[in-house]
VEXSE-409701 format. One record per residue (C-alpha): x, y, z; residue in three letters. Coordinates in steps of 0.5 Angstrom, whole numbers, padded with zeros to 4 digits, always signed. Example, Ala and Ser with C-alpha at 12.3 -4.5 7.8 and 13.67 -1.06 7.14 Angstrom:
+0025-0009+0016Ala/+0027-0002+0014Ser/
END
This chain:
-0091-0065+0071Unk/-0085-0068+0074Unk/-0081-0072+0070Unk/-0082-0077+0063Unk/-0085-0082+0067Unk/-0093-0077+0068Unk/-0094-0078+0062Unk/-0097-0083+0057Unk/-0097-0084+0049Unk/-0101-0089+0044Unk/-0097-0093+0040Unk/-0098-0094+0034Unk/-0104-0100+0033Unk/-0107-0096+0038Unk/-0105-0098+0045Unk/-0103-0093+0051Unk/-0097-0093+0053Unk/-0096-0090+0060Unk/-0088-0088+0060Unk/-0088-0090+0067Unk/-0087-0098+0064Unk/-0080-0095+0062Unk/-0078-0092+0070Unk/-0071-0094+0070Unk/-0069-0094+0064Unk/-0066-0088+0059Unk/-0070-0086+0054Unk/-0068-0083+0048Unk/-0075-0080+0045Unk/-0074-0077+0037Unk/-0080-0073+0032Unk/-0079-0077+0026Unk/-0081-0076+0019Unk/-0081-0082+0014Unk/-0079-0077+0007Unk/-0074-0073+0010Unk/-0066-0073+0009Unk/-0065-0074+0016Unk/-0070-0081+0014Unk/-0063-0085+0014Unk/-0062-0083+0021Unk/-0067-0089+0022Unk/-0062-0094+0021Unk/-0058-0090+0027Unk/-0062-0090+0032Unk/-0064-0098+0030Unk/-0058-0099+0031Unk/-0057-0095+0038Unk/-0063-0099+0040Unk/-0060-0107+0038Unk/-0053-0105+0042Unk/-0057-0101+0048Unk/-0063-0104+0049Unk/-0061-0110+0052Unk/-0058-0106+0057Unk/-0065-0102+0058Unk/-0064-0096+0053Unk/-0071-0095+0050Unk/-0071-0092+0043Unk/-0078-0088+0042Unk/-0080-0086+0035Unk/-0086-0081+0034Unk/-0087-0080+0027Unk/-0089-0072+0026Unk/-0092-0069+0020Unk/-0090-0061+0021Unk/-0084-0060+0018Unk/-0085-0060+0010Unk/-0091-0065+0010Unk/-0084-0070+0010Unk/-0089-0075+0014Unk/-0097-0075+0010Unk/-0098-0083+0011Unk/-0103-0087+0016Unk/-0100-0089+0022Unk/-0099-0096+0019Unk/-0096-0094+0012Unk/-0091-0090+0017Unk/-0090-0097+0021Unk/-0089-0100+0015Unk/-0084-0096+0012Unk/-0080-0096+0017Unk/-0079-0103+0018Unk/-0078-0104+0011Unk/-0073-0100+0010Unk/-0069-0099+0016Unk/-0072-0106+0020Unk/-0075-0101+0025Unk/-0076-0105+0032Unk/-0076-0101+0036Unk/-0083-0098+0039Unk/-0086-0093+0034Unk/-0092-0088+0037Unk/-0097-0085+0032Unk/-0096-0080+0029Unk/-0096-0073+0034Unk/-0095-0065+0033Unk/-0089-0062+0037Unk/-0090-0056+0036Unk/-0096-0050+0037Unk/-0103-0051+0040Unk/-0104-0057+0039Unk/-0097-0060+0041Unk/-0096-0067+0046Unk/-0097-0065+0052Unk/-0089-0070+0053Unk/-0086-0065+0047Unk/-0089-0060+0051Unk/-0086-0062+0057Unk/-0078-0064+0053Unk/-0079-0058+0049Unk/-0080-0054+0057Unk/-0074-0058+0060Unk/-0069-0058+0055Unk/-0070-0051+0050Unk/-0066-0051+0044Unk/-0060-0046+0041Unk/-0061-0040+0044Unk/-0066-0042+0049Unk/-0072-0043+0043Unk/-0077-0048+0045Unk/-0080-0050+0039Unk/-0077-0056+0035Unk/-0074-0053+0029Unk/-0074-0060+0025Unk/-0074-0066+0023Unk/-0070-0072+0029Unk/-0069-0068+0035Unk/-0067-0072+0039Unk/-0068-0072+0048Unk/-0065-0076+0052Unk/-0068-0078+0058Unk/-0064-0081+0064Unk/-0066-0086+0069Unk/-0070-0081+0073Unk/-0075-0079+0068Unk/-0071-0072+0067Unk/-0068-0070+0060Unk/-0061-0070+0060Unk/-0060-0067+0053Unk/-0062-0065+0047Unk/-0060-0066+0040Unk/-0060-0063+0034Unk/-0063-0067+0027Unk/-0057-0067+0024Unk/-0053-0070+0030Unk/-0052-0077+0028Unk/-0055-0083+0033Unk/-0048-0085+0034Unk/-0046-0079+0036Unk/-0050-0080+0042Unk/-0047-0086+0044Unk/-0042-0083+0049Unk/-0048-0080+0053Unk/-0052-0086+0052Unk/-0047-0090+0056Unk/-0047-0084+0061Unk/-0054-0085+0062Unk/-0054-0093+0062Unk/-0048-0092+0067Unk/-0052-0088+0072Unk/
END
């Protein structure tokens, strides 16, 4: 595959979402978890969504369940969650491996772009976070621990380019 745009994802009521709909425009792609720590991460990465989106960043959320079973509910209990709590709006995908045999075939592909510490290529946790630039190529990787609003700078890189 040659960039984000080869590949297609459903979301979270069922439909197919071809990324290719978002050619031009920087994404910013994060494995979630709606019982986590990094859960309140939610409220930053909505936020980046309302100041950003307007300008073409798209914020895409893919619940995952393989780090401590922090995510166990249906795809609608997720939905549900995240709205109610952190008044998600932007685009959230059902719910996904990232990591082993049967990891997405796009974190498969991140993970390959864009390796983390030490060059690892797995996910360590929860709330990863890719940025992907208007070309479809990963521009970085984040740790979970990095906070949404840390990422700003680099969003108005990708924006600008």
């Amino acid at each position: 595959m040659a960039s984000v745009y080869d590949f297609e994802a459903q979301q979270i009521g069922g439909s197919a979402v071809p990324l290719a709909q978002f050619r031009g425009k920087p994404l910013l792609i994060v494995n979630t978890a709606s019982a986590c720590g990094f859960t309140p991460q939610f409220a930053g990465l909505e936020e980046l969504h309302k100041a950003y989106g307007p300008r073409g960043l798209v914020v895409l959320g893919f619940p995952c369940n393989q780090f401590g079973s922090q995510d166990p509910g249906s795809n609608e209990e997720i939905v549900q969650f995240c709205q109610a709590n952190y008044g998600v709006s932007f685009p959230m995908m059902q719910k996904v491996e990232v990591n082993g045999e049967h990891a997405h075939p796009l974190y498969r592909w991140l993970t390959a772009e864009a390796p983390g510490l030490l060059g690892s290529k797995g996910i360590k946790w929860n709330f990863t976070k890719f940025l992907v630039g208007k070309d479809g190529r990963v521009l970085r990787r984040y740790a979970p621990m990095d906070a949404p609003a840390k990422l700003a700078k680099d969003i108005e890189a990708a924006l600008a380019s």
